[in-house]
VOTOR-590973 format. One record per residue (C-alpha): residue in three letters; y, z, x. Coordinates in steps of 0.1 Angstrom, whole numbers, padded with zeros to 4 digits, always signed. Layout:
% residues N
alaYZX ...
***
This chain:
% residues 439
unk+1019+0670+1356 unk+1019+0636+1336 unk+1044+0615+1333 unk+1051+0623+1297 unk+1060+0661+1309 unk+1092+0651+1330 unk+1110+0640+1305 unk+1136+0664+1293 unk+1124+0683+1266 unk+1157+0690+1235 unk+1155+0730+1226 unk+1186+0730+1207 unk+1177+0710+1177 unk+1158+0716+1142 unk+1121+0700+1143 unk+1125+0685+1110 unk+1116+0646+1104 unk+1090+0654+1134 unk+1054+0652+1141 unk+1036+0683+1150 unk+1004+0696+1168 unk+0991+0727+1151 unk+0973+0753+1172 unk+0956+0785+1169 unk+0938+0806+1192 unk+0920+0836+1175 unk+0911+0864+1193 unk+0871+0883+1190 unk+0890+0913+1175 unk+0910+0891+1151 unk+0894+0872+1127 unk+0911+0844+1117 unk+0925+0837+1080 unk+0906+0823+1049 unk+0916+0789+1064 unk+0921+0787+1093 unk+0959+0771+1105 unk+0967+0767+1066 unk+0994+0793+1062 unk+1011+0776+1098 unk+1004+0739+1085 unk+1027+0756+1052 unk+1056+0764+1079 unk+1054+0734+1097 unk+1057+0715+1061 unk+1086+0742+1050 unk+1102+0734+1084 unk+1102+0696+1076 unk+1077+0681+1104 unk+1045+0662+1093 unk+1013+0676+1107 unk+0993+0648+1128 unk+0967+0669+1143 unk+0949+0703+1149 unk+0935+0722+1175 unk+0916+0759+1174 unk+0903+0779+1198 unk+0882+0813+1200 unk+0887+0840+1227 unk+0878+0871+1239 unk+0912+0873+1257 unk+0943+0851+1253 unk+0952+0832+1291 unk+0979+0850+1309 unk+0998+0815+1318 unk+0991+0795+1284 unk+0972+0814+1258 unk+0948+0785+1260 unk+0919+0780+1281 unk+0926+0751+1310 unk+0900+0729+1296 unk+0915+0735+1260 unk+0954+0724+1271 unk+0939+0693+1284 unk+0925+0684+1252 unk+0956+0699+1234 unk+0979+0671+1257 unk+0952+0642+1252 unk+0954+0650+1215 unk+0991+0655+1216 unk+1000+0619+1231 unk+0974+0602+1211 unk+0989+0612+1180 unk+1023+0604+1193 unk+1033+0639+1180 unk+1071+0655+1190 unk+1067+0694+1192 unk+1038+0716+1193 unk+1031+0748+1169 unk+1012+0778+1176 unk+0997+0802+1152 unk+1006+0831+1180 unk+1036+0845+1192 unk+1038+0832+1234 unk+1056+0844+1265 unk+1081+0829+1277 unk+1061+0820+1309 unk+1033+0800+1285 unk+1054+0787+1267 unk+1070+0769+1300 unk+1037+0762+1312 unk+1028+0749+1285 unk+1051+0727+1279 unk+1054+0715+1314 unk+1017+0705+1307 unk+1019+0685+1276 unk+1052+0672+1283 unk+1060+0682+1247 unk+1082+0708+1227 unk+1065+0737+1225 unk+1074+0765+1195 unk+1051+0801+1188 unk+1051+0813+1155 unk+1081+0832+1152 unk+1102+0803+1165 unk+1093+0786+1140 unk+1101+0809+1113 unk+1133+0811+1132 unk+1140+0775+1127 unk+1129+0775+1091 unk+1156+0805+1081 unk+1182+0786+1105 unk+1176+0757+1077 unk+1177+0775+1047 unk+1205+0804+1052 unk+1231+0791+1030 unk+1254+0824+1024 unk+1275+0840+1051 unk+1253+0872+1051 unk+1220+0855+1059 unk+1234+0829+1084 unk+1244+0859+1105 unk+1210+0873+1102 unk+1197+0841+1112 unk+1219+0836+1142 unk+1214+0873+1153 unk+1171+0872+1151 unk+1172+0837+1173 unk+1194+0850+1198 unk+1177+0882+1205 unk+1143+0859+1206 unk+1163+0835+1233 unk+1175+0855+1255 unk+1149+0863+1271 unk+1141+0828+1272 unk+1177+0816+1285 unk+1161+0810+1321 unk+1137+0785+1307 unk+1162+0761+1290 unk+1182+0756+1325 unk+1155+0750+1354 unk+1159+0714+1351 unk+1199+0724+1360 unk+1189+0747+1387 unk+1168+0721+1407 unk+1200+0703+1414 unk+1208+0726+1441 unk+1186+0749+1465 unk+1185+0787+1459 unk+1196+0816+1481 unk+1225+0837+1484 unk+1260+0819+1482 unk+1240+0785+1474 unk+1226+0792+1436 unk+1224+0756+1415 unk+1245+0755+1389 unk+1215+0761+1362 unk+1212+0799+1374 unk+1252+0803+1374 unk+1253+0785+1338 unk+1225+0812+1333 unk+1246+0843+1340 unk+1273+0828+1320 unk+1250+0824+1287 unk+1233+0855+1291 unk+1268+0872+1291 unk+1280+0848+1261 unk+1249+0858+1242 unk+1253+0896+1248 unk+1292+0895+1235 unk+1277+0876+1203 unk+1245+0900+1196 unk+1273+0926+1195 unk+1295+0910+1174 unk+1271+0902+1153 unk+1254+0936+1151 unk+1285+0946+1142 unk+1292+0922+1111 unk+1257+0932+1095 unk+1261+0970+1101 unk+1295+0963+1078 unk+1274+0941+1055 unk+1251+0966+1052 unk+1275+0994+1045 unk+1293+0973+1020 unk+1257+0964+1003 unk+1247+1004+1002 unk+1281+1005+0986 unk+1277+0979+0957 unk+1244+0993+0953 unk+1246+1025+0949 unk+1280+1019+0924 unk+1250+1005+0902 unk+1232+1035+0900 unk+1242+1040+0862 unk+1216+1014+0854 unk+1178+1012+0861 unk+1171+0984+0892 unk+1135+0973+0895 unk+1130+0948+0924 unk+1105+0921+0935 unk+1089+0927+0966 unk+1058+0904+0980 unk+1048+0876+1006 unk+1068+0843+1007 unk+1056+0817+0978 unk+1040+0841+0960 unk+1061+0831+0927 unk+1087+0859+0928 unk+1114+0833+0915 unk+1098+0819+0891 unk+1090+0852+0878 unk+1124+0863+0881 unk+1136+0833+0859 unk+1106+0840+0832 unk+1116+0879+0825 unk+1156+0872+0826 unk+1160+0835+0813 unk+1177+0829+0849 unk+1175+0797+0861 unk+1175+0803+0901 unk+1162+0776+0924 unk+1123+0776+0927 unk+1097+0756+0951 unk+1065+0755+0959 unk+1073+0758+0997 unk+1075+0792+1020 unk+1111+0807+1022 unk+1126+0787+0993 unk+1147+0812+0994 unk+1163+0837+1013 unk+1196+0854+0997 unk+1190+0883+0974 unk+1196+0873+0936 unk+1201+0895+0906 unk+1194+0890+0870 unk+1200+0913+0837 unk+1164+0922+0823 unk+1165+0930+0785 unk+1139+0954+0787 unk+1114+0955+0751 unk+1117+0986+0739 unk+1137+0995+0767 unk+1169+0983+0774 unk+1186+0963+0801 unk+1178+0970+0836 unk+1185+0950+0871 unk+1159+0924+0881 unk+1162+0917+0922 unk+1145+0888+0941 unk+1144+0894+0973 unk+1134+0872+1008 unk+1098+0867+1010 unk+1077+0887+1038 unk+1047+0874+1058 unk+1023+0880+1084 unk+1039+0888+1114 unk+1074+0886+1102 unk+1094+0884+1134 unk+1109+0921+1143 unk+1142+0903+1148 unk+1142+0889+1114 unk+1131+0925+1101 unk+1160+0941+1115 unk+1187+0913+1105 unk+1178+0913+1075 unk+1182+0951+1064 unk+1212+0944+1045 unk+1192+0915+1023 unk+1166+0937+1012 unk+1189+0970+1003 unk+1180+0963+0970 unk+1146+0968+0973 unk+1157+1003+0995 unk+1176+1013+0963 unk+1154+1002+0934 unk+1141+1021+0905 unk+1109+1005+0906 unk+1093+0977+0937 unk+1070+0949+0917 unk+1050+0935+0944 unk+1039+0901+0936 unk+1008+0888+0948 unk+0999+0851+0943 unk+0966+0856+0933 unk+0951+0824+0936 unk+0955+0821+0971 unk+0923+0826+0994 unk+0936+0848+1013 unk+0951+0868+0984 unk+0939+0900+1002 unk+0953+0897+1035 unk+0986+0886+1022 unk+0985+0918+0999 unk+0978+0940+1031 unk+1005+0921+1052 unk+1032+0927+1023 unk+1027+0962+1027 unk+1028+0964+1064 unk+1063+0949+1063 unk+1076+0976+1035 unk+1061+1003+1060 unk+1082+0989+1087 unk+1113+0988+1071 unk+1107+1023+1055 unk+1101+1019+1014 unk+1066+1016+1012 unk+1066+1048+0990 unk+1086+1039+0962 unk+1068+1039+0927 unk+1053+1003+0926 unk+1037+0978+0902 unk+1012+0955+0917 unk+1011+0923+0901 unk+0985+0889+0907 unk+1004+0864+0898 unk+0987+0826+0893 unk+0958+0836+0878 unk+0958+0810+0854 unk+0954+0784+0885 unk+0918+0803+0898 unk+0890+0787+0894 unk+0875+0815+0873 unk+0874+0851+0859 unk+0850+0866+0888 unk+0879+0855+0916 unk+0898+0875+0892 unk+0878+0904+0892 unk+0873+0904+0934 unk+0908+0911+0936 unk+0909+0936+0903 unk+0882+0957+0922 unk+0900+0965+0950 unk+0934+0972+0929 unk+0923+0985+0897 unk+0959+0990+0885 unk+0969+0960+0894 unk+0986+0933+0866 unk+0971+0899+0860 unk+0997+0875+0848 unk+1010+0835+0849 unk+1047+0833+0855 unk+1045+0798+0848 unk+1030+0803+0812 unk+1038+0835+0806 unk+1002+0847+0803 unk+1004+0889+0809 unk+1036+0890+0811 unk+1039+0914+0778 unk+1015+0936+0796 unk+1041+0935+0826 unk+1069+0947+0808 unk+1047+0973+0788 unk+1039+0987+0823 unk+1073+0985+0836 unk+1088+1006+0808 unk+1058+1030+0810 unk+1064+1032+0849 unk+1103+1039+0848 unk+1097+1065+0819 unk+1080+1089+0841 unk+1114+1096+0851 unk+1128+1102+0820 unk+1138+1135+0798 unk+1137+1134+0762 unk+1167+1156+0748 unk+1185+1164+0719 unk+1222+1163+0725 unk+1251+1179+0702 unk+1286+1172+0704 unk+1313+1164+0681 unk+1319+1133+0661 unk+1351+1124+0677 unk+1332+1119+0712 unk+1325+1087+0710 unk+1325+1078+0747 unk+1297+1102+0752 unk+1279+1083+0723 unk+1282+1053+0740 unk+1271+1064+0772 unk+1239+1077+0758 unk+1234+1039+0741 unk+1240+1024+0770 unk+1221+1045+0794 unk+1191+1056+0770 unk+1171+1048+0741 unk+1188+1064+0714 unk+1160+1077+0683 unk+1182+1092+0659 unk+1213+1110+0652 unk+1221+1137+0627 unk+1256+1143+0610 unk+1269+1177+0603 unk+1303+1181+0588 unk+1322+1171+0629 unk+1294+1171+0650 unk+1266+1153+0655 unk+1234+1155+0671 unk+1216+1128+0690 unk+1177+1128+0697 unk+1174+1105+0732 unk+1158+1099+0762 unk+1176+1091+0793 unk+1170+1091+0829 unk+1168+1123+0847 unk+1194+1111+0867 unk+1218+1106+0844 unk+1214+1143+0828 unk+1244+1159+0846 unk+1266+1132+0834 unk+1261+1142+0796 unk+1261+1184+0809 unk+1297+1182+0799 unk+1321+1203+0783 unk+1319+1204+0746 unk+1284+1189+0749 unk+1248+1212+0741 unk+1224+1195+0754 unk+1183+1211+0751 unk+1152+1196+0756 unk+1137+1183+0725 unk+1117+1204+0706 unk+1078+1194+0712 unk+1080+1176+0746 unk+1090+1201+0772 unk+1120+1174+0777 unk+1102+1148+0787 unk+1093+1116+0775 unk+1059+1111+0762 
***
């Protein structure tokens, strides 16, 4: 061990303002991304830390005690010191056990790639909701690292029944501290979450469409281009990670319920999955998902894939859906376009920035949510004129007829709304032509 690695190494604060290592090690059966360690070198800059270095390695099997070869964590420590860096990133999740070995060979802080998503919510959570999330998704990826942060306490005293060092009773008291707040925790969310099916569902009168799609892929910005909202936007992973939502004035629609919601990515943590259930509710309940794609990325593709592997996990992957590239106006040229167009057809090109496609978009998005629709002609009398304005609200009103105190009212409306305007004093009959639905 060098001298470096018995210094004690801090677990308990943020890396930001520090300099990292970046390492991958990609396995025969996996090939690595377009560019290799660029989506980690994003993290480590959205976690704060500058990058000094990198280090990759290709394997038919990852080491059982530190992922890397031995020859490989040599050079990994050389480089480390050299560079002066403080913590070390790796594009894999490790064990517990390599990450200890590791560290204990390089001397350094050592975080795998869902820690360090960890730390990079744990920095942006700013409502109560998500902070619990956060704190609930590190613990249960702690705990069963909680022996780790106390053998340098344990080594005080010498092991064996009656005579266990103060790290390994410290240990037992943790562990027991951490169960009593996973539960508590649980808890809270599961009540979040209820209250959040809640709200949602009250909201049911109106259409929701949602935005769905890996982190930085533009959802914001999008988000303020459709509603006029002005919603904080960077051009960093996880920007954001609360839920915000927006009235969309619909053309030749009407207003519906625009959602952002957190952004996913490759081998999202489960923890973070599972905390988070409450966040994305809206995209449970929606209308409509728009998955946004940012197309000018070179791994475009992958991300795509990896954005629909998280909506299978949490159980939505097969809501009606828009797929839509955004960036396009920063590729370098139509074909990159068209690579991505040939493998999604349907999907929508568009700029959020400069609003190229976006037209298109909404034409689609009112196309998309009219499948749903009936169109009906509706009599009632005159003097109803709550019904009237629950049509106008609810539906696009095309005419309405007078006849001495009644009135009839050629609409289309949402299926779902149809037993709503079934009331008494009300004749309502699909309009003639259309089978009573829309065209």
């Amino acid at each position: 061990m060098n001298e470096n690695s018995r210094k004690e190494i801090s677990r308990t604060k943020s890396v930001a303002s520090e300099s990292a290592i970046l390492v991958g090690v990609y396995l025969s059966d996996h090939l690595p991304e377009a560019v290799p360690l660029e989506e980690l070198g994003g993290l480590a800059e959205a976690a704060g830390t500058q990058v000094v270095g990198k280090l990759i390695q290709r394997r038919e099997a990852p080491d059982a005690a530190t992922y890397l070869g031995k020859g490989k964590v040599q050079e990994l420590a050389t480089l480390a010191h050299a560079e002066m860096a403080d913590v070390i990133f790796f594009d894999n999740d490790l064990s517990p056990g390599q990450t200890r070995n590791l560290e204990e060979a390089t001397g350094l802080k050592v975080l795998d790639r869902s820690e360090l998503i960890l730390d990079i919510f744990a920095s942006r959570a700013k409502t109560h909701e998500s902070r619990l999330a956060v704190e609930l998704a590190q613990l249960e990826y702690q705990m069963p690292r909680l022996k780790r942060m106390w053998t340098h306490l344990s080594r005080q005293g010498q092991g064996g029944v009656g005579l266990r060092g103060p790290g390994e009773k410290q240990l037992e008291v943790d562990r027991r501290l951490a169960e009593k707040r996973v539960t508590d925790l649980r808890k809270q969310l599961l009540t979040i979450e209820s209250r959040r099916q809640r709200e949602v569902s009250a909201r049911r009168e109106q259409m929701t469409v949602s935005l769905i799609g890996y982190t930085n892929a533009g959802k914001s910005t999008l988000l303020n281009a459709l509603t006029g909202a002005d919603v904080f936007t960077k051009d960093q992973l996880f920007a954001t990670l609360d839920t915000r939502t927006r009235r969309w004035q619909l053309p030749s629609w009407g207003p519906v319920l625009l959602s952002d919601t957190v952004g996913f990515i490759r081998n999202l943590p489960h923890h973070l999955i599972a905390s988070f259930r409450a966040t994305l509710e809206e995209a449970r309940q929606a209308d409509l998902l728009l998955h946004v794609a940012d197309a000018s990325n070179p791994a475009a593709l992958d991300q795509i894939a990896a954005a629909y592997s998280v909506l299978e996990e949490i159980g939505i992957q097969q809501k009606d859906m828009l797929l839509v590239l955004n960036k396009v106006d920063a590729m370098p040229d139509r074909v990159a376009v068209d690579g991505i167009m040939n493998r999604y057809p349907t999907a929508i090109p568009i700029s959020a920035r400069s609003g190229l496609g976006i037209p298109h978009l909404a034409v689609a998005v009112s196309e998309t949510l009219s499948c749903g629709f009936l169109e009906i002609d509706v009599e009632m009398g005159v003097e109803n004129g709550r019904m009237l304005a629950y049509l106008a609200a609810h539906g696009e009103v095309f005419s309405k007829t007078f006849d001495d105190a009644r009135v009839l009212v050629h609409c289309r409306i949402p299926q779902q709304f149809l037993s709503r305007v079934e009331s008494d004093g009300v004749v309502v009959r699909p309009h003639a032509g259309h089978n009573g639905r829309a065209k």
